[in-house]
N, C-alpha and C positions, 0 to 999 in steps of 0.2 A: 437359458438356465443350465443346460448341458454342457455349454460352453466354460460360464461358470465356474464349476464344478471341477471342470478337467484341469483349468488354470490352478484350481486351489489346489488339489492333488499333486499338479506337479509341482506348485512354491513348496509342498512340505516336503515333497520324496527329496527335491533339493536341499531344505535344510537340513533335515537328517542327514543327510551322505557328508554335508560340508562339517554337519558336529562332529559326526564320527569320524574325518578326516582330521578333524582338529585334533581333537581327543589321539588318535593314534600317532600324529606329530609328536605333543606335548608328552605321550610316554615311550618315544623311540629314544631317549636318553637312558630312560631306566635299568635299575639291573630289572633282570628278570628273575624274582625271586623261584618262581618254578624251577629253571636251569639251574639247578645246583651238583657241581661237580668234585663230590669229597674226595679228597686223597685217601687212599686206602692204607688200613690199617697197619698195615706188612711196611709202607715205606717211611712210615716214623719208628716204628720197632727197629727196622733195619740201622737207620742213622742213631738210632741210640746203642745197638750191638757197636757201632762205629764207635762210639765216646761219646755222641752229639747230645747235652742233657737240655741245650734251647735252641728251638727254628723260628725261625720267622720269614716273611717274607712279604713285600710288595710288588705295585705295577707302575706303570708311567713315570720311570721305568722301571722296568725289570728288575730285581733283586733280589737276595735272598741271605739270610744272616744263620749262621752256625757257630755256636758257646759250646765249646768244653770246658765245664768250670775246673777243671783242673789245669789246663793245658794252653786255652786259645781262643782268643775269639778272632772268625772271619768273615768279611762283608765281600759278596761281589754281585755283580752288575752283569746283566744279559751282553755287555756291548766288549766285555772282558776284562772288565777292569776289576781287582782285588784288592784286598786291605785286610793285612792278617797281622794280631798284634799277641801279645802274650794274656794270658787270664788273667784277670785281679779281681780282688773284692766287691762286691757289690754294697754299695750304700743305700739304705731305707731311706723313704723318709718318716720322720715320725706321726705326721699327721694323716697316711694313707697309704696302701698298699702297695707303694711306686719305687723300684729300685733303679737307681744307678749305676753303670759300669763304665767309668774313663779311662783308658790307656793311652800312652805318648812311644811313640817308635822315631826311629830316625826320619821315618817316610812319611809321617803326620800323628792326626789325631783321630781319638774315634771315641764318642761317643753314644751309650747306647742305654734310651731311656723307655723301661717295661712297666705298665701298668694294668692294674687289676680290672678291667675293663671289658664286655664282650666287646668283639670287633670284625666286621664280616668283610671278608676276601672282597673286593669290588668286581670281580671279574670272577671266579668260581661261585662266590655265595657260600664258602665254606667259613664256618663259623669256628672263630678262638675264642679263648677266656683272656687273650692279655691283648692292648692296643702298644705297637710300639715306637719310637722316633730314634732316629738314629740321625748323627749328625759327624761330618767326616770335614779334615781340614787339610790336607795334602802339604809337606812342607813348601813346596814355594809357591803356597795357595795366603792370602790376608783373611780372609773368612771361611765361615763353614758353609755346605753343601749339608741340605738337612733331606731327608725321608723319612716317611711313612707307612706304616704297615701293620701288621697281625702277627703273632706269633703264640706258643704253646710251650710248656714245658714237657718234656719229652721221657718216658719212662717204660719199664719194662713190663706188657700189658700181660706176662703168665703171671702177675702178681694178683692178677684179679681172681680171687681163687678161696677156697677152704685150707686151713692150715692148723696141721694139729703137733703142738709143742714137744718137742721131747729131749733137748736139753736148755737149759741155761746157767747160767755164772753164776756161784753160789747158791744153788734152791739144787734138792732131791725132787725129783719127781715120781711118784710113783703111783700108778692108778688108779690102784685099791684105797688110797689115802685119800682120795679126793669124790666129791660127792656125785662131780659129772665127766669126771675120769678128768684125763690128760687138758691143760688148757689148749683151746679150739678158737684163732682168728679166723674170721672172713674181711676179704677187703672188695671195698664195691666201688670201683674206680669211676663210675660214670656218675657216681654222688659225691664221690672221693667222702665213702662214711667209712667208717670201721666198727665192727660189732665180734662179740661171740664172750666166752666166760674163762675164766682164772681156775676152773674145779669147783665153783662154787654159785657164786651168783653172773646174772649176763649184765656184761658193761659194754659201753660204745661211744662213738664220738667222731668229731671230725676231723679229715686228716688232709695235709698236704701232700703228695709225691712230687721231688722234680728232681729230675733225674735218678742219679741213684739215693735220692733219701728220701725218705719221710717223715714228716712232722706230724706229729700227735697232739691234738689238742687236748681241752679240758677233756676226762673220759668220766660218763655219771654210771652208776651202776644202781640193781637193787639192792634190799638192806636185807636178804637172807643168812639167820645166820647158820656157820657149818659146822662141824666138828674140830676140823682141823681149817683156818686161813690164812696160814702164815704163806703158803704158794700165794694165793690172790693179791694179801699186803704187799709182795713182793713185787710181783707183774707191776702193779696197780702204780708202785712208787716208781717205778723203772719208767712205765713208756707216759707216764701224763704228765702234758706238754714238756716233753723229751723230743730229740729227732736223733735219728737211729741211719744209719749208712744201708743199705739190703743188697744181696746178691742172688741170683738163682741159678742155680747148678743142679743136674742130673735129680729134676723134684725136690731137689732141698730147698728152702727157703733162710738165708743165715740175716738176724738181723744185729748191728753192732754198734753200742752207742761213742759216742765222746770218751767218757766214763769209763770204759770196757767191758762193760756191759753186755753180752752176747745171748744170744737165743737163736735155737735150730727148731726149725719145724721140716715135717715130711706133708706132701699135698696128697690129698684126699682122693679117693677112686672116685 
């Protein structure tokens, strides 16, 4: 009976050890969501102080994509290989958040397709908001050379901040005239919301940064009414759904539309 026993004990300690050897096989592929190694905050700030308003980047292989939508887009390759063409236009498409950017140089093509999509680094576990494909054609290449990857748009993060109005284009402002004083932005980059009021009532809404602009969505507000609203009317017409160019300088915050449209705030202690 004792004999038994010790047989049975050992057929299970064995299958156990053989499951969980299996089991540890079958997740030695896996990312390891634990190990997550985020890039710090300071070296996408830095690459935007640089001009750089989109990064991305892949593995297998190595790569890495930099957009100055003014100026340049450039693709290169761990192995040193580069592809730097001029900036153009980006095309939507209509049916979903996905933009297009193709440029033609003497030295080829390039292709570079961003979508609104989360997308996790496979090798860091750092997490984007866009998935993107980039496809390159060398001129004395017949086809394209496609990748994959993650990327961000890239933008000035002192913007995440209290901001209190004190001039813009056409509108007096003046403190005494307004029910909750001076109009008061907050921007809250990690929801990408925008909140705060005109002198009168609080409005909000959601916004886009990429690069140096923002896009302001639909903005709802409440229905108090003031004495004076012609400030509020004004705000209110200017930035919903407007996108607006920003700069930050020495605490100033300048925001500047299409239009010429301008507004200066100073940042809050």
């Amino acid at each position: 009976m004792k004999i038994i026993l010790s047989v049975l004990i050992t057929l299970i300690t064995f299958s156990g050890c053989s499951s969980h050897q299996k089991m540890s096989d079958n997740n030695s592929n896996l990312p390891d969501s634990g190990k997550t190694e985020i890039v710090a905050p300071s070296f996408y700030r830095e690459k935007f102080l640089r001009g750089i308003d989109f990064y991305a980047r892949g593995n297998e292989p190595n790569w890495v994509l930099e957009i100055d939508f003014d100026s340049s887009m450039n693709f290169s390759e761990m192995n040193g290989f580069n592809f730097r063409t001029p900036a153009v236009k980006g095309i939507k498409a209509q049916d979903a958040d996905v933009t297009n950017f193709r440029a033609q140089t003497e030295s080829g093509e390039l292709s570079v397709t961003i979508s609104k999509e989360k997308c996790q680094d496979n090798m860091s576990g750092e997490m984007f908001d866009y998935k993107v494909r980039i496809q390159i054609k060398k001129s004395n290449e017949a086809n394209f050379t496609d990748f994959s990857g993650c990327g961000k748009y890239l933008y000035d993060y002192r913007l995440n901040d209290i901001w209190i109005m004190e001039e813009m284009t056409n509108v007096v402002l003046k403190k005494e005239n307004l029910m909750k004083g001076l109009p008061m932005f907050e921007f809250n980059l990690a929801d990408m919301r925008f909140s705060g009021h005109a002198g009168c009532n609080q409005m909000s809404g959601a916004i886009k940064v990429k690069g140096n602009k923002i896009i302001f969505g639909n903005l709802i507000s409440t229905k108090m009414a003031c004495p004076d609203m012609t400030v509020e009317q004004k705000v209110i017409e200017a930035l919903n759904d407007k996108s607006f160019t920003y700069k930050i300088e020495k605490l100033k915050l300048v925001l500047e539309s299409e239009s010429g449209i301008r507004m200066i705030f100073r940042k809050t202690d």
